[in-house]
C-alpha positions as CSV (number, residue, x, y, z in Angstrom):
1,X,366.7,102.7,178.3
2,X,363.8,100.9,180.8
3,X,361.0,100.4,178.3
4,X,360.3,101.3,174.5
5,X,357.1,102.3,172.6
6,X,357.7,100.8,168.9
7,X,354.6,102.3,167.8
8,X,354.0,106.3,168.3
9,X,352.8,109.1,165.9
10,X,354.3,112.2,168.1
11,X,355.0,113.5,165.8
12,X,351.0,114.2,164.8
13,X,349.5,117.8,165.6
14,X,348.2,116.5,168.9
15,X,351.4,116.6,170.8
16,X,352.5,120.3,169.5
17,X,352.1,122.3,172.0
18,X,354.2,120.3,174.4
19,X,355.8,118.0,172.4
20,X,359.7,119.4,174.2
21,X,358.4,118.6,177.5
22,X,357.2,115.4,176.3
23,X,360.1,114.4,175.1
24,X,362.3,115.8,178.4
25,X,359.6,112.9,180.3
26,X,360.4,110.2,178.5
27,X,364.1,110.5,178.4
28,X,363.6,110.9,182.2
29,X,361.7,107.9,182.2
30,X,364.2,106.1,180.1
31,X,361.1,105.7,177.0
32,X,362.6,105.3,173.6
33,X,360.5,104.5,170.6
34,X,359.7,104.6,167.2
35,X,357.7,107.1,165.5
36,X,355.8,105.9,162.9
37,X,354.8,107.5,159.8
38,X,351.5,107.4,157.9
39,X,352.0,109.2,155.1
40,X,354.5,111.5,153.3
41,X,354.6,114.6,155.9
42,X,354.4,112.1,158.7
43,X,357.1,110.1,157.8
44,X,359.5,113.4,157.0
45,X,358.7,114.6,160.1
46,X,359.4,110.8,162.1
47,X,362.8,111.2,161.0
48,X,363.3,115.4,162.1
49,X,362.1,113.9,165.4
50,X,364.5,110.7,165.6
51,X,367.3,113.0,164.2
52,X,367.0,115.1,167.4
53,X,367.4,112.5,169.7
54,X,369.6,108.8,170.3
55,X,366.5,107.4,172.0
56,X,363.9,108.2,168.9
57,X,363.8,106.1,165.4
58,X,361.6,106.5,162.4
59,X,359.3,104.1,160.2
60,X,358.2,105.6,157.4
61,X,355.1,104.6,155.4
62,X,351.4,105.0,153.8
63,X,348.7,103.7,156.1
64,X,346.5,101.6,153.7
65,X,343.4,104.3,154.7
66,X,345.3,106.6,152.4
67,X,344.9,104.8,149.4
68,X,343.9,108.1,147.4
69,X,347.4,109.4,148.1
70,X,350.6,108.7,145.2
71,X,353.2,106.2,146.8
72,X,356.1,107.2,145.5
73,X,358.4,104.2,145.2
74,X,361.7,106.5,145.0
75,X,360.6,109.7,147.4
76,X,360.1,106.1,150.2
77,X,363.3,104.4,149.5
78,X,365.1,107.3,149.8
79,X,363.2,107.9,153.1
80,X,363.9,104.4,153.9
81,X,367.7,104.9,153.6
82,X,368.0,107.8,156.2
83,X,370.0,106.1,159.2
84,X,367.4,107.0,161.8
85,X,364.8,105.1,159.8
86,X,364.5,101.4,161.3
87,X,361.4,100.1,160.0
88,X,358.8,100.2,156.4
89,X,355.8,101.6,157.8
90,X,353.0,102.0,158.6
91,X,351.4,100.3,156.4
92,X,349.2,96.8,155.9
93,X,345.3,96.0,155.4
94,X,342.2,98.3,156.6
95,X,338.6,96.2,155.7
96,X,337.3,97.8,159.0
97,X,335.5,100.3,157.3
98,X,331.7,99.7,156.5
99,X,330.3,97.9,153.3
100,X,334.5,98.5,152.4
101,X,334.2,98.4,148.5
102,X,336.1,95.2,146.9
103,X,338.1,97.8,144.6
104,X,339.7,99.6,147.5
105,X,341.5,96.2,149.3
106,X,342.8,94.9,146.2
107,X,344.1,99.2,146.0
108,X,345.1,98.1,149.5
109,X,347.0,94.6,149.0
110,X,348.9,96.6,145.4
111,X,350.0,99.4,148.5
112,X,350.7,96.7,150.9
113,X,353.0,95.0,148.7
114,X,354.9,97.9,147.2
115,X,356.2,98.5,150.8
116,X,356.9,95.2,151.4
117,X,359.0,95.5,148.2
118,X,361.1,98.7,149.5
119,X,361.5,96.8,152.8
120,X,363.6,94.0,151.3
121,X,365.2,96.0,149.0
122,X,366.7,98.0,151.4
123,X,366.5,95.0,154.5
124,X,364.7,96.5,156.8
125,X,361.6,95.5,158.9
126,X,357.9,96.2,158.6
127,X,355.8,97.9,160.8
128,X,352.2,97.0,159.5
129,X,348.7,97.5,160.0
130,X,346.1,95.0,160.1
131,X,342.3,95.5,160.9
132,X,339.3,93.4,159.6
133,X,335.9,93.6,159.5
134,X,333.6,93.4,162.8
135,X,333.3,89.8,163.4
136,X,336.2,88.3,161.0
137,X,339.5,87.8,160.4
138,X,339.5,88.4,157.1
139,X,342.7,91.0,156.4
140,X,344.5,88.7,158.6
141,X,343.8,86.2,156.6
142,X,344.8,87.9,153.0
143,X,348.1,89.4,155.7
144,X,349.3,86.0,156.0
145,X,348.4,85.3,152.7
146,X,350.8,87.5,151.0
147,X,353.3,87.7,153.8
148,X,353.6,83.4,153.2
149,X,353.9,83.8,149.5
150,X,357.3,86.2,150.1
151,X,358.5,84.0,153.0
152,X,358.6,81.1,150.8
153,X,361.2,83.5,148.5
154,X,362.9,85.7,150.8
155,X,363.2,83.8,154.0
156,X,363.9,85.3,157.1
157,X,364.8,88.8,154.8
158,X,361.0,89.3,155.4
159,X,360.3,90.2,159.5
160,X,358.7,92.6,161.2
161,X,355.8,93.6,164.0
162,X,352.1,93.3,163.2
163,X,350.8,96.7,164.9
164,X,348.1,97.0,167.7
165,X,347.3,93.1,167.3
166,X,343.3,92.1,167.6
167,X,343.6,88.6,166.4
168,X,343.2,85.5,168.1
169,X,345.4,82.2,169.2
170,X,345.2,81.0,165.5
171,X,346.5,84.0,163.2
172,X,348.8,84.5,166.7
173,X,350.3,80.7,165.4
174,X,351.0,82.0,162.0
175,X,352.6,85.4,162.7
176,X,355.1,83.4,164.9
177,X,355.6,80.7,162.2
178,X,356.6,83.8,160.0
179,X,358.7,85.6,161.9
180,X,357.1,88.3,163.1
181,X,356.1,89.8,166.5
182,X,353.1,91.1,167.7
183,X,352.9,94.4,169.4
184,X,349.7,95.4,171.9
185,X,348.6,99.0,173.2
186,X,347.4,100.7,176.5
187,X,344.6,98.5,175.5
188,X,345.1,95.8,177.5
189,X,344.9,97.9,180.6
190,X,340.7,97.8,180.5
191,X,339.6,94.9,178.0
192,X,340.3,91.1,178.7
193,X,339.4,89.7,175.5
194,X,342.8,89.5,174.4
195,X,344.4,87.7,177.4
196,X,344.2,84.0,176.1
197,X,345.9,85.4,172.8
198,X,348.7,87.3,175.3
199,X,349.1,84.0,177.3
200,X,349.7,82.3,173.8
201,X,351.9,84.1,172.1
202,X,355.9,83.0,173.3
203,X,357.5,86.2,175.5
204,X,360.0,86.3,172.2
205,X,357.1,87.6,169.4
206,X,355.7,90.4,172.2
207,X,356.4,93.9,171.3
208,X,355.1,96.5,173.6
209,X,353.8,100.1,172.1
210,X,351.5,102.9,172.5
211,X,349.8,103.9,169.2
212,X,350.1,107.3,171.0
213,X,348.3,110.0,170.7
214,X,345.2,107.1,170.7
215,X,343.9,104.3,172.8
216,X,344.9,105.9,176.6
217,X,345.1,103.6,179.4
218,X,342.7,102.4,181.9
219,X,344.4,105.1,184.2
220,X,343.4,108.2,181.9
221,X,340.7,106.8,179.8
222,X,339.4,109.8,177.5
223,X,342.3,111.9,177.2
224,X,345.3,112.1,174.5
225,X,347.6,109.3,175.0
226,X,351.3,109.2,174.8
227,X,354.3,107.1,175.6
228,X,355.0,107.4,179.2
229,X,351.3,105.1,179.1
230,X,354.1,102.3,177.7
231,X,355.3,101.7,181.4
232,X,351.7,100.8,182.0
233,X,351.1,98.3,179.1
234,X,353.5,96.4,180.2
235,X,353.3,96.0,183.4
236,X,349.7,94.8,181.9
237,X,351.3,92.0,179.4
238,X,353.6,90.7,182.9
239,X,350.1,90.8,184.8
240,X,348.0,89.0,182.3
241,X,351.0,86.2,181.5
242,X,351.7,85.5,185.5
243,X,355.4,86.7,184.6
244,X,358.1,88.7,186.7
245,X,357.7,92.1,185.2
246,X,361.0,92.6,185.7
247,X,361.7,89.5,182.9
248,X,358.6,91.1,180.7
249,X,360.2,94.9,180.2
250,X,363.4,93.5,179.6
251,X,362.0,90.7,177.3
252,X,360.2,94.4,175.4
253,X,363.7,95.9,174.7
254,X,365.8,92.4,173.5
255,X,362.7,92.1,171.4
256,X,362.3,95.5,169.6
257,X,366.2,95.5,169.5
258,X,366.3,92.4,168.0
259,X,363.1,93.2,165.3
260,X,364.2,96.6,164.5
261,X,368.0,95.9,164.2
262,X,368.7,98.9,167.3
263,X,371.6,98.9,169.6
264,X,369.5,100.3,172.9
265,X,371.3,102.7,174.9
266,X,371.9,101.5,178.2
């Protein structure tokens, strides 16, 4: 395996009617992932895909945008037990939405820390979600919050990847004092704003992904994205840090290997 995508929904109606030919690409590519879940359907159908193949793992999950939706503690555990499922998630804080109603993140924190409950139960990693409100860092903030209050209990039994990261040097600081890494998309082919963050954040907490079918790179802006786009990102991350990109994709695998508990075929 060359490069791997921990964060990919192909698994999503976009990618159906050439889903087998994707799939033949990346394992020509040597592109492994993770597909991630976002709700009940998603996640069953993460772990049909991973089942099918020794380069594909699942993370199953309710995104916090599906708050309406029953999370069913058992049905997820269950899930969560399947061997091909390497990862609780996706799932985290959503105050992106306009004028988001007070009601709906404390809906979201109860969510958030149900699935941080099934991850430790059954010691596995969490994939999670974070996006706040234009101008703030606010579910960062409540993120590291709660994630400090089960550090101080569980230790290093809590870990996992904060998702398509947005914040800056400061809630970059805290993530690493908790463990976790921080993954970035095809993003950082075509905006800038991030690169002091990049440059900040030690080559050990860096997780490359895709986010696929969303967010294309600078190369293909506009269409439906997918996982081959992972080569590009980071080849990006290398660019923006001054490193070897060599050192950087291989820093990608030891890292997703390391957070997600995978033995990476060679």
């Amino acid at each position: 395996m060359k490069y791997f995508d921990a964060h990919a929904h192909i698994q999503f109606p976009q990618f159906d009617e050439d889903r087998v030919e994707l799939l033949s690409h990346m394992q020509e590519k040597g592109i492994g992932g993770i597909v991630v879940g976002v709700d009940l359907p998603s996640s069953q159908k993460a772990i049909q895909l991973a089942e099918e193949s020794e380069t594909l793992f699942a993370a199953v999950g309710l995104h916090p945008n599906h708050t309406d939706e029953e999370f069913d503690v058992e049905v997820y555990k269950k899930l969560g037990a399947h061997p091909t499922v390497v990862a609780i998630g996706e799932c985290g804080l959503d105050y992106y939405r306009p004028e988001e109603p007070e009601e709906v993140k404390e809906k979201q924190k109860v969510l958030f820390r149900q699935h941080v409950d099934v991850a430790l139960e059954l010691d596995l990693p969490l994939i999670i979600h974070a996006r706040p409100s234009k101008g703030t860092m606010d579910a960062y903030q409540d993120l590291i919050a709660i994630l400090g209050e089960y550090k101080t209990k569980h230790g290093d039994r809590l870990r996992g990847d904060i998702h398509f990261f947005v914040g800056g040097k400061e809630e970059a600081a805290q993530f690493v004092m908790l463990g976790f890494t921080m993954s970035y998309t095809a993003v950082v082919t075509f905006a800038r704003e991030y690169d002091e963050t990049i440059r900040s954040i030690p080559l050990t907490h860096l997780v490359s992904e895709t986010d696929a079918p969303y967010v294309a790179p600078a190369s293909r802006r506009g269409t439906r994205n997918d996982p081959m786009a992972v080569e590009e990102v980071v080849a990006a991350l290398a660019e923006i840090r001054g490193e070897n990109p060599e050192i950087v994709r291989e820093a990608m695998l030891q890292n997703a290997s390391r957070v997600f508990g995978i033995v990476l075929p060679t």
